[in-house]
Residue frames as qw, qx, qy, qz and C-alpha x, y, z in Angstrom:
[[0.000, 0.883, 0.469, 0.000, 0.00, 0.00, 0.00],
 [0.415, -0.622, 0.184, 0.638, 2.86, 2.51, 0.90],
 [0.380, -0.078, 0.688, 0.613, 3.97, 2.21, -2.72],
 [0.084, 0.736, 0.575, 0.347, 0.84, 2.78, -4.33],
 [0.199, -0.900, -0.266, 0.281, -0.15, 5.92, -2.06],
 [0.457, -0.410, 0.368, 0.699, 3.34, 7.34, -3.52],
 [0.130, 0.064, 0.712, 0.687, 2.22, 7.00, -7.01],
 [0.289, 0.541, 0.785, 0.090, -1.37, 7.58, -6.76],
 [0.246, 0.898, 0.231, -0.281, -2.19, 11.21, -6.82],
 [0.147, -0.410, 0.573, 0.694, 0.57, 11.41, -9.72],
 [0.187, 0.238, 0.918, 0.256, -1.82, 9.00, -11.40],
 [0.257, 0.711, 0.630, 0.177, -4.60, 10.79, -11.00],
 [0.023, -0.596, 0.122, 0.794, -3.33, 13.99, -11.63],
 [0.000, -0.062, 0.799, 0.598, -2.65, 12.63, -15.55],
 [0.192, 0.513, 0.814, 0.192, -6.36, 11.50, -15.45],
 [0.110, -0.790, -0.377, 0.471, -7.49, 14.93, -14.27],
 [0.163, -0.431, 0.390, 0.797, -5.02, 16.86, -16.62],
 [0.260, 0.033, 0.879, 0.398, -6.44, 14.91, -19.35],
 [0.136, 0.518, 0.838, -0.104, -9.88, 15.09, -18.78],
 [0.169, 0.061, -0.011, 0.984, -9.67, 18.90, -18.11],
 [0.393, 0.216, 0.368, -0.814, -13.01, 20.84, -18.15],
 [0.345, 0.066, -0.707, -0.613, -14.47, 18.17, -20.47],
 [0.643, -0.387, 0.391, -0.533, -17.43, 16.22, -19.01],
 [0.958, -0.082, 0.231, -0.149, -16.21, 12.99, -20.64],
 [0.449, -0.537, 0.466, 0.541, -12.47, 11.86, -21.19],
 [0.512, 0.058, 0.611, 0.602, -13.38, 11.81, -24.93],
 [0.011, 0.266, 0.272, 0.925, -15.25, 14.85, -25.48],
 [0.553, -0.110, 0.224, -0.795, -19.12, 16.26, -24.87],
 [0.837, -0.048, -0.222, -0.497, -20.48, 12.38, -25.31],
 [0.444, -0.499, 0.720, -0.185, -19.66, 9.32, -23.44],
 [0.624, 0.504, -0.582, -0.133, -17.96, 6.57, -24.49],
 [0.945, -0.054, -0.321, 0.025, -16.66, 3.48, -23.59],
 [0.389, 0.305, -0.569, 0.657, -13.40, 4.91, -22.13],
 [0.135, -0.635, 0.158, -0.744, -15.43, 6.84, -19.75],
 [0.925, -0.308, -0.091, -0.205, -16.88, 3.22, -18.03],
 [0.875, 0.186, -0.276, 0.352, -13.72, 2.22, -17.98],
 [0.151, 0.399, -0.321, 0.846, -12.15, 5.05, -16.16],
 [0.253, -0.627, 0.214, -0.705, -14.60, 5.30, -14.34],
 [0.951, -0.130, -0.276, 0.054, -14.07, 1.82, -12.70],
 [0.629, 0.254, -0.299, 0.672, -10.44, 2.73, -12.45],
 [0.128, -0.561, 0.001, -0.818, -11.70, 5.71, -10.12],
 [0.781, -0.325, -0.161, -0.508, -14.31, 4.07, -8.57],
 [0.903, -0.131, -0.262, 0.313, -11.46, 1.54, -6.88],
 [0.504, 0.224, -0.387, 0.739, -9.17, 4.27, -5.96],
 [0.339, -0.519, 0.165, -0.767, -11.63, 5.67, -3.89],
 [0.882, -0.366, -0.281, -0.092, -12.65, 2.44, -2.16],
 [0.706, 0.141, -0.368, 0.589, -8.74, 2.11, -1.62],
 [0.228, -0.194, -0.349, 0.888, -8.58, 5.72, -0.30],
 [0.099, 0.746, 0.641, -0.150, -12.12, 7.08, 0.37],
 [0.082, 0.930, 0.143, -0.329, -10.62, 11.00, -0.34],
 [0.427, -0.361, 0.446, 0.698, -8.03, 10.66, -2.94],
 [0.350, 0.526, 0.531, 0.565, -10.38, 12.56, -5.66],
 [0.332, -0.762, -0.314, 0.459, -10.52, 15.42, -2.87],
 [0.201, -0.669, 0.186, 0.691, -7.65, 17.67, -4.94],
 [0.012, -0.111, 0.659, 0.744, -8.91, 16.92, -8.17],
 [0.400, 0.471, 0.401, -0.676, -12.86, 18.70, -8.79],
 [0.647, 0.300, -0.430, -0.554, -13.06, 17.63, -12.53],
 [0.292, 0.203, -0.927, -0.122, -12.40, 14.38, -11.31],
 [0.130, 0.129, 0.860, -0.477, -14.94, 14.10, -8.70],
 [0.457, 0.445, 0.024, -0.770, -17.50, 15.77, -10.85],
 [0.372, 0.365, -0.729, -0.444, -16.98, 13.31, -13.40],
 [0.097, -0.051, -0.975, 0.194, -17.93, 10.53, -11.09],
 [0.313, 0.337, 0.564, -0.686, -20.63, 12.42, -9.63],
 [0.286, 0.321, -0.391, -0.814, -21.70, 12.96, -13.36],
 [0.293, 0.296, -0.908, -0.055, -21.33, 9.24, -14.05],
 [0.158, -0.144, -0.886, 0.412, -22.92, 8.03, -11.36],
 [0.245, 0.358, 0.416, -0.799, -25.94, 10.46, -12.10],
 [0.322, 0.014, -0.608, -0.726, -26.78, 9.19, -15.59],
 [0.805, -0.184, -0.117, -0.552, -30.71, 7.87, -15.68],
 [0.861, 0.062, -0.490, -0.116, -29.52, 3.83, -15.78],
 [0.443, 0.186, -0.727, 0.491, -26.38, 3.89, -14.06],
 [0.155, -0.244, 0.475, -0.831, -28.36, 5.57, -11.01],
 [0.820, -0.267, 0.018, -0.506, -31.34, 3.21, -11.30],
 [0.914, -0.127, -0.348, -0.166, -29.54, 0.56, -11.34],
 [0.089, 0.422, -0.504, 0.748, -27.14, 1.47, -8.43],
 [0.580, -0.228, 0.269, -0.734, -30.41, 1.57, -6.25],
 [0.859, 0.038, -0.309, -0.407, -31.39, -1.77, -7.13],
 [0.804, -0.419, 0.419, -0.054, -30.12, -5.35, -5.16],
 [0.951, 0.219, 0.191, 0.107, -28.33, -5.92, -8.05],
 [0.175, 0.854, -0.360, 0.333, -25.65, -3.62, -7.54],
 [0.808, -0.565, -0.111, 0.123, -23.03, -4.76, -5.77],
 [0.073, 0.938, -0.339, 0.019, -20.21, -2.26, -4.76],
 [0.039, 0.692, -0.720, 0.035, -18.14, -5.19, -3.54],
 [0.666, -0.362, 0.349, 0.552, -16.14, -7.38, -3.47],
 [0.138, 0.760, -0.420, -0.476, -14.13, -5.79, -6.45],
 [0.577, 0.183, -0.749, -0.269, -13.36, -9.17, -8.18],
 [0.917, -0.152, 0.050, -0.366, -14.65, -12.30, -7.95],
 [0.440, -0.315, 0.827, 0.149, -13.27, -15.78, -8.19],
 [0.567, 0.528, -0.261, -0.576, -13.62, -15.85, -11.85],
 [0.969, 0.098, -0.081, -0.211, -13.99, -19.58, -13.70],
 [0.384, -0.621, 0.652, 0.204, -11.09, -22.28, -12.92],
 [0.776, 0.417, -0.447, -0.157, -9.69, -24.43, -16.10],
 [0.435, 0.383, -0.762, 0.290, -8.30, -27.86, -15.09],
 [0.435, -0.166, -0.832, 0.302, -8.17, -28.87, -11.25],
 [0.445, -0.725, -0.488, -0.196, -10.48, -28.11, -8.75]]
């Protein structure tokens, strides 16, 4: 963990830099990156609950994200499930 924490708000600086005052990392419409990022987000905040604190395009983005029609119904629903983060995904071979 040490190690990470070192590197993270470098990390998301770059996302933040990137994103700038767009609302989606690939212009005015969202895209596939943006799910994808915003996963990649969405885990560094579990990790550290305020490391999107010094970066306001980044938290906005989530909040954005996290306010579209679907993503927010289905958030609400029992089929959300914030965690675990991975599963135990299929095994090939031995038990």
């Amino acid at each position: 963990k040490p190690e990470f924490l070192k590197g993270l708000l470098g990390q998301l600086k770059l996302y933040s830099e990137f994103l700038g005052k767009q609302p989606w990392f690939a212009g005015d419409k969202i895209t596939f990156a943006d799910f994808l990022v915003y996963d990649v987000l969405d885990q560094h905040r579990m990790f550290v609950p305020k490391c999107l604190d010094a970066f306001p395009n980044l938290m906005d983005f989530t909040v954005c994200f996290e306010g579209l029609k679907k993503i927010s119904a289905y958030m609400k629903t029992s089929h959300f499930l914030p965690s675990p983060v991975y599963l135990k995904q299929v095994t090939w071979g031995n038990k």
